[in-house]
C-alpha positions as CSV (number, residue, x, y, z in Angstrom):
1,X,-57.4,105.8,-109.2
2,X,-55.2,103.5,-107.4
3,X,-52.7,100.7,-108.6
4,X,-55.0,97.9,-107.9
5,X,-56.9,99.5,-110.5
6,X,-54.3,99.6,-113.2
7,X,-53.4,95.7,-112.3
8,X,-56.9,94.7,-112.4
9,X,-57.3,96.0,-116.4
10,X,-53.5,94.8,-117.3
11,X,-54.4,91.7,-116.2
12,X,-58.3,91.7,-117.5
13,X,-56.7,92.6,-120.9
14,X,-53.8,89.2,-120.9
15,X,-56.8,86.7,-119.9
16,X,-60.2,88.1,-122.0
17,X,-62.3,87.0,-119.3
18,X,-63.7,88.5,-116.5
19,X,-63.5,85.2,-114.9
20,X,-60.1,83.6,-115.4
21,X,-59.1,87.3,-114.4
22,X,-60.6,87.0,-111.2
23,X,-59.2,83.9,-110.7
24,X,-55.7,85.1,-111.7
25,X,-55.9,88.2,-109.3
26,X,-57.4,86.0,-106.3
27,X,-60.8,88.1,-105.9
28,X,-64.8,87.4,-107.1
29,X,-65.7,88.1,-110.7
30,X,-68.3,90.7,-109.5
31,X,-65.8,92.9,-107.8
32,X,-63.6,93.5,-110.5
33,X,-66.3,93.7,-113.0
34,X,-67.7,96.8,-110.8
35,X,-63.9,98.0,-109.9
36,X,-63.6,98.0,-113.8
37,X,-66.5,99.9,-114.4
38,X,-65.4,102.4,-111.7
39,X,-62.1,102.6,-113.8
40,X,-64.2,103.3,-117.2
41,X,-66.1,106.3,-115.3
42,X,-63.5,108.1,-113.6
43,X,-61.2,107.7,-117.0
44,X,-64.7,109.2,-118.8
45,X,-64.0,106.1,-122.1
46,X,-65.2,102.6,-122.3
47,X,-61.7,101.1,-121.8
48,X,-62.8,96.8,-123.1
49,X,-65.4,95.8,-125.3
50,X,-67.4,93.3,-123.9
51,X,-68.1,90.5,-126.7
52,X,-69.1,86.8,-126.8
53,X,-65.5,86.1,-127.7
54,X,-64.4,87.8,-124.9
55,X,-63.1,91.2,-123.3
56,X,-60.6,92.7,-125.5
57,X,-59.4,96.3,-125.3
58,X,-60.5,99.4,-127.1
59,X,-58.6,102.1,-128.7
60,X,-58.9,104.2,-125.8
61,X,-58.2,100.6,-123.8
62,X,-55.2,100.3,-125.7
63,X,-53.6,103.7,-125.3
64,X,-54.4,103.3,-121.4
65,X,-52.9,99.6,-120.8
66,X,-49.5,100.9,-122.2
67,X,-49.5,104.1,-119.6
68,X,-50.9,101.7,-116.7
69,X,-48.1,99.0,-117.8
70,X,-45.3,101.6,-117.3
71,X,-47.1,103.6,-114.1
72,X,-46.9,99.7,-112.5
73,X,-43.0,99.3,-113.6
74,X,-42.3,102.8,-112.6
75,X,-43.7,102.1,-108.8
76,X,-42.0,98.5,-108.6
77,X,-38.9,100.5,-109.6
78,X,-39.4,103.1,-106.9
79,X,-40.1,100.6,-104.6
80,X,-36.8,99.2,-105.1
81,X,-35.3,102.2,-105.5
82,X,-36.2,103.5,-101.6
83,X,-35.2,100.0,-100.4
84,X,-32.0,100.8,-101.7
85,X,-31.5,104.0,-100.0
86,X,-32.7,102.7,-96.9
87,X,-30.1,100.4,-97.0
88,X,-27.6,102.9,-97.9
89,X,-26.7,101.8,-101.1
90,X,-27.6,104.9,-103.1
91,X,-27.2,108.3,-102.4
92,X,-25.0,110.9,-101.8
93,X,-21.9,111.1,-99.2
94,X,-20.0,114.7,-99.0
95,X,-16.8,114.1,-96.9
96,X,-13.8,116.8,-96.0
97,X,-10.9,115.5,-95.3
98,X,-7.3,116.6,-94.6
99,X,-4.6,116.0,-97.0
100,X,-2.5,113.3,-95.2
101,X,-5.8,110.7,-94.8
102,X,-5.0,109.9,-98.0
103,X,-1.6,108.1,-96.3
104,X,-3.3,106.3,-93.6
105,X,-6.6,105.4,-93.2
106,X,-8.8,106.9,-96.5
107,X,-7.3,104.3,-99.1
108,X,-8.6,101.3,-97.4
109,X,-11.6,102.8,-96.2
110,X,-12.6,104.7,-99.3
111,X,-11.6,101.6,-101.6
112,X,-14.5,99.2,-99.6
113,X,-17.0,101.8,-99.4
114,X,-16.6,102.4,-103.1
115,X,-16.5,98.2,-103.8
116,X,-19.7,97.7,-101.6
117,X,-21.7,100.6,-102.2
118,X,-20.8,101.5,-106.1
119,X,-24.1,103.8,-106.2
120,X,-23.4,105.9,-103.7
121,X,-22.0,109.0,-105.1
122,X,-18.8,110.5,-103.5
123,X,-17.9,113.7,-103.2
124,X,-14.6,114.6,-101.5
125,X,-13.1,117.8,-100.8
126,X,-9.6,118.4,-99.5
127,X,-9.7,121.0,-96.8
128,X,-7.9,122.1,-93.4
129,X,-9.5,121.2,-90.3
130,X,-11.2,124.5,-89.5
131,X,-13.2,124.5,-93.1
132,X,-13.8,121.4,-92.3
133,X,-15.8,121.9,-89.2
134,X,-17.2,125.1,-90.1
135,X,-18.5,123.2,-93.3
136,X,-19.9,120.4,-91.0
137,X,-21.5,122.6,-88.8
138,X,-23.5,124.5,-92.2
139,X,-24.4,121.3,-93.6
140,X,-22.4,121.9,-96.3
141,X,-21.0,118.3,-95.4
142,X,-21.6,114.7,-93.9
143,X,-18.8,113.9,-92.3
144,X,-15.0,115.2,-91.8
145,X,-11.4,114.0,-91.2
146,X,-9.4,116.6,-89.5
147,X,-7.0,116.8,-86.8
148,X,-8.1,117.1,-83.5
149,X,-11.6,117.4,-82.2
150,X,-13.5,119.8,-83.9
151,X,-13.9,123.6,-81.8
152,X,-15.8,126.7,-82.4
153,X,-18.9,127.7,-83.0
154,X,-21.7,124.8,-83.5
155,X,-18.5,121.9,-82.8
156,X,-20.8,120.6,-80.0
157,X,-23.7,119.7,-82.6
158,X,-21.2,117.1,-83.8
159,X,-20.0,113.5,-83.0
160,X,-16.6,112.8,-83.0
161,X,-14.4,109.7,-82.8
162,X,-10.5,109.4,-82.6
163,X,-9.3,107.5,-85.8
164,X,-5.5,107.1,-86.1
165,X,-3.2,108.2,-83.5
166,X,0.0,110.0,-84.3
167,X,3.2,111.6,-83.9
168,X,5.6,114.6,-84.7
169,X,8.7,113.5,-87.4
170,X,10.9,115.6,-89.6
171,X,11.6,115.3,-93.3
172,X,15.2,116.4,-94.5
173,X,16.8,116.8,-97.6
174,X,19.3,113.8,-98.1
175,X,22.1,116.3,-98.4
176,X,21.0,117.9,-95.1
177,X,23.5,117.6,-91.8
178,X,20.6,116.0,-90.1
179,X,19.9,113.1,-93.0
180,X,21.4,109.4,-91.7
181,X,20.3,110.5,-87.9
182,X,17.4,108.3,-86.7
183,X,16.3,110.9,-84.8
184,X,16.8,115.4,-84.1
185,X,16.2,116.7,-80.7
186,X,14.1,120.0,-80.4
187,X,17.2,122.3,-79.8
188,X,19.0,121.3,-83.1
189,X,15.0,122.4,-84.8
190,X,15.4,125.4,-83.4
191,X,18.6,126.2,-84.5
192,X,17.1,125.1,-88.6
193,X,14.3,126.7,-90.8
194,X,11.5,124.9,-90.3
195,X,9.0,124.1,-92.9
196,X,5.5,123.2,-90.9
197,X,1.5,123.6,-92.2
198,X,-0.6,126.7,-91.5
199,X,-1.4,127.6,-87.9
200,X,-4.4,129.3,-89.2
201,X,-5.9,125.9,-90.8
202,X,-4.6,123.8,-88.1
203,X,-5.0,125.3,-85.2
204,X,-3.8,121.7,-82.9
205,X,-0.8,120.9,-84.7
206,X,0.2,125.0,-84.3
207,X,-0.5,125.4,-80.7
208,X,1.5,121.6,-80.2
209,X,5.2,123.4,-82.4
210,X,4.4,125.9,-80.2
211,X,4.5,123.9,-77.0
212,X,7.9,121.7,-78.3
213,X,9.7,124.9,-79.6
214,X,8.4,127.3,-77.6
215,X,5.6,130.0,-77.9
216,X,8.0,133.1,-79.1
217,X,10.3,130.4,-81.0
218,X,11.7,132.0,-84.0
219,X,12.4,128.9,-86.1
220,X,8.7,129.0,-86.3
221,X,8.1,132.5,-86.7
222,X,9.8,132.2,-89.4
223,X,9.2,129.2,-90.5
224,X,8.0,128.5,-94.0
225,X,4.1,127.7,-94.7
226,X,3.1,124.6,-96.8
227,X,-0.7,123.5,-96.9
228,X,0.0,120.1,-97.3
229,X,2.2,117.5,-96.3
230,X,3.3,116.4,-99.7
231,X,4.3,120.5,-100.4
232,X,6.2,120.0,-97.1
233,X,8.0,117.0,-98.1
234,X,8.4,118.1,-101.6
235,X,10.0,121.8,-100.0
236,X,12.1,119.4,-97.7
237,X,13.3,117.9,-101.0
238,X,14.9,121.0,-102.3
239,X,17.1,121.9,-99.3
240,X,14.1,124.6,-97.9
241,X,14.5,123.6,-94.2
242,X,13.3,120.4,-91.9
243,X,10.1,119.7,-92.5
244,X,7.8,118.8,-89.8
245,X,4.8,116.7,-90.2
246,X,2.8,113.4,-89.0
247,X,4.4,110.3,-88.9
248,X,2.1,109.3,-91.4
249,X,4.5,111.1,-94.0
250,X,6.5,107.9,-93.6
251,X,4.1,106.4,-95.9
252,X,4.9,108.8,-98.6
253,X,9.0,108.2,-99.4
254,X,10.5,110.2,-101.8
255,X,14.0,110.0,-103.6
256,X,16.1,112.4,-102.1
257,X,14.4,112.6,-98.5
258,X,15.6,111.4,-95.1
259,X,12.9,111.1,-92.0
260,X,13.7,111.6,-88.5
261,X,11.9,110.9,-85.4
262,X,11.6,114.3,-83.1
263,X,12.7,113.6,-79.4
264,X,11.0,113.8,-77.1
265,X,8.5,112.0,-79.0
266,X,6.0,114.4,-79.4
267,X,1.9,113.6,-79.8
268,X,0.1,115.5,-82.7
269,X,-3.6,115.4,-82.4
270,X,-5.6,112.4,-83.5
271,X,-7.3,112.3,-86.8
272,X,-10.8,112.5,-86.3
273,X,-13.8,111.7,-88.2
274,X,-16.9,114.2,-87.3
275,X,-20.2,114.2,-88.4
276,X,-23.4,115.8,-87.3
277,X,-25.6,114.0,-84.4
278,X,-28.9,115.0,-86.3
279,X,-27.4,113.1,-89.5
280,X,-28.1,109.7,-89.4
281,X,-28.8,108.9,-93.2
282,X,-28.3,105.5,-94.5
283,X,-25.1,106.4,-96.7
284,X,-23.7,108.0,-93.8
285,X,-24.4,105.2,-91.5
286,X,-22.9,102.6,-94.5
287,X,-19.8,104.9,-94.2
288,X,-19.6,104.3,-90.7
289,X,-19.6,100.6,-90.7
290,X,-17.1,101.2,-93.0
291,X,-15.1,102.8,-90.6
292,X,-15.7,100.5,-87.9
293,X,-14.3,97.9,-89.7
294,X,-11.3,99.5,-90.3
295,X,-10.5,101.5,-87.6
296,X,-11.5,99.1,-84.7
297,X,-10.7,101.5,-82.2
298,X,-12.7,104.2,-83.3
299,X,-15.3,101.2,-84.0
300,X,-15.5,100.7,-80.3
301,X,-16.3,105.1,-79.9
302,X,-18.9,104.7,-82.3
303,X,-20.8,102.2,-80.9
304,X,-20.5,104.1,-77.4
305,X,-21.8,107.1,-78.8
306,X,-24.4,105.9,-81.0
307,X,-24.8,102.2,-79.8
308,X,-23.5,98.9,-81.7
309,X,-25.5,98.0,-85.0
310,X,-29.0,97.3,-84.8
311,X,-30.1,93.8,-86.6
312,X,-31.2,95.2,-89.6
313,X,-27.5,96.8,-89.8
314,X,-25.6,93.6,-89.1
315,X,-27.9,92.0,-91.7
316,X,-27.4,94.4,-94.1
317,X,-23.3,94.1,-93.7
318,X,-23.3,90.6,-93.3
319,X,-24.9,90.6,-97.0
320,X,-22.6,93.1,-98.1
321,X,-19.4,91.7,-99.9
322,X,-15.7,92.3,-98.3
């Protein structure tokens, strides 16, 4: 039984007549006379009566018509359904992402994802950089936001594209010596508890303090550990120690803070976005656009890794509200 079948006896059963349904379905009455009675066999029940009057439905007609009808909306709506996803407009998109995205670039790149593809369902998951890729690298995720390119076991399965450049500043409290200096130079951080994020989960921002302070440096042997930025702000706040963080912190002020540029200006790693080179499923892809949008630069080492949109992309975003 095929659907031509079940649109052949829907439509049999709105016109009464072999004829007009013909007509209506663009085909010889003498084909879908015979297509009907190959329906009536293989369903083992005369499914129309065949009067003078016309060709009306039986009871076991009726009961089928009202099956067939939904079987026919049911495939239109699966149709629709995989155009969609193809498109990327459904779906699922898992993304790990480091804490201080969410200053610089995840608002404005989550917020027109989420307004042009409202069916895609997000999941997000704060985590270091090292969970990040080992999570990548298991499948576990679609794409990641960490610091520095991804390294380990499996990192070379993965594409990865530089998407916000950045650089070392500290976070004081505003009764702290070093609070109204523009900037602190790396011997008065030495001589100052530091407060500074988890070697073990950032690996490139660790072996960078090390570099600046020095790879024995007490201040950050004894430094204290906060996972986030916002903890290391927050333990800045309360007269902990200088807190040292991305420049991106700038973006998060709080009352009672004071931020300082480091000299000499010191390079963390780039925020990258990673994502498996096997993995090229539409929502994935729509994220991506979404990114290269946003991030121009990291636009431009997109398209040389993967190559630019294809038409059917740039058709698909130009249709795509901003």
């Amino acid at each position: 039984m095929e659907a031509r079948h079940l649109r052949y006896a829907l439509t049999l059963a709105e016109h009464a007549h072999f004829g007009r349904a013909a007509g209506a379905l663009g085909i010889a009455q003498p084909p879908l006379s015979k297509q009907i009675a190959d329906l009536e066999r293989e369903v083992g029940a005369r499914l129309f009566d065949r009067t003078r009057q016309g060709v009306f439905p039986t009871a076991a007609g009726a009961a089928f018509l009202s099956r067939a009808r939904r079987a026919l909306d049911e495939i239109a709506a699966a149709s629709v359904d995989a155009a969609r996803a193809a498109r990327g407009e459904t779906g699922r998109l898992r993304l790990g992402f480091i804490a201080s995205a969410l200053l610089e670039p995840l608002p404005d790149v989550l917020g027109r994802f989420g307004r042009e593809r409202p069916d895609v369902r997000l999941e997000l998951h704060e985590m270091a950089t090292r969970r990040s890729t080992a999570a990548l690298v298991a499948g576990e995720l679609d794409a990641a936001i960490g610091l520095g390119r991804p390294g380990g076991v499996g990192a070379e399965q993965l594409v990865s594209v530089p998407i916000s450049h950045d650089h070392l500043v500290a976070v004081v409290s505003s009764t702290h010596p070093y609070a109204g200096q523009s900037s602190v130079d790396v011997d008065q951080l030495r001589r100052q508890p530091l407060i500074v994020a988890p070697g073990e989960d950032e690996p490139a921002v660790a072996t960078g303090l090390r570099t600046l302070l020095g790879k024995d440096s007490p201040a950050l042997s004894g430094a204290t550990i906060a996972r986030d930025i916002h903890t290391i702000i927050g333990l800045a706040a309360c007269g902990v120690g200088v807190g040292l963080g991305p420049s991106r912190m700038l973006a998060a002020p709080r009352r009672g803070t004071w931020f300082c540029e480091v000299t000499p200006r010191t390079p963390l790693p780039d925020l990258v976005l990673s994502f498996s080179a096997r993995d090229r499923s539409p929502a994935l892809n729509a994220f991506l656009d979404v990114i290269r949008r946003n991030c121009p630069e990291a636009g431009a080492a997109l398209d040389h890794r993967l190559g630019p949109l294809g038409p059917q992309e740039e058709d698909d975003r130009d249709s795509t509200p901003a």
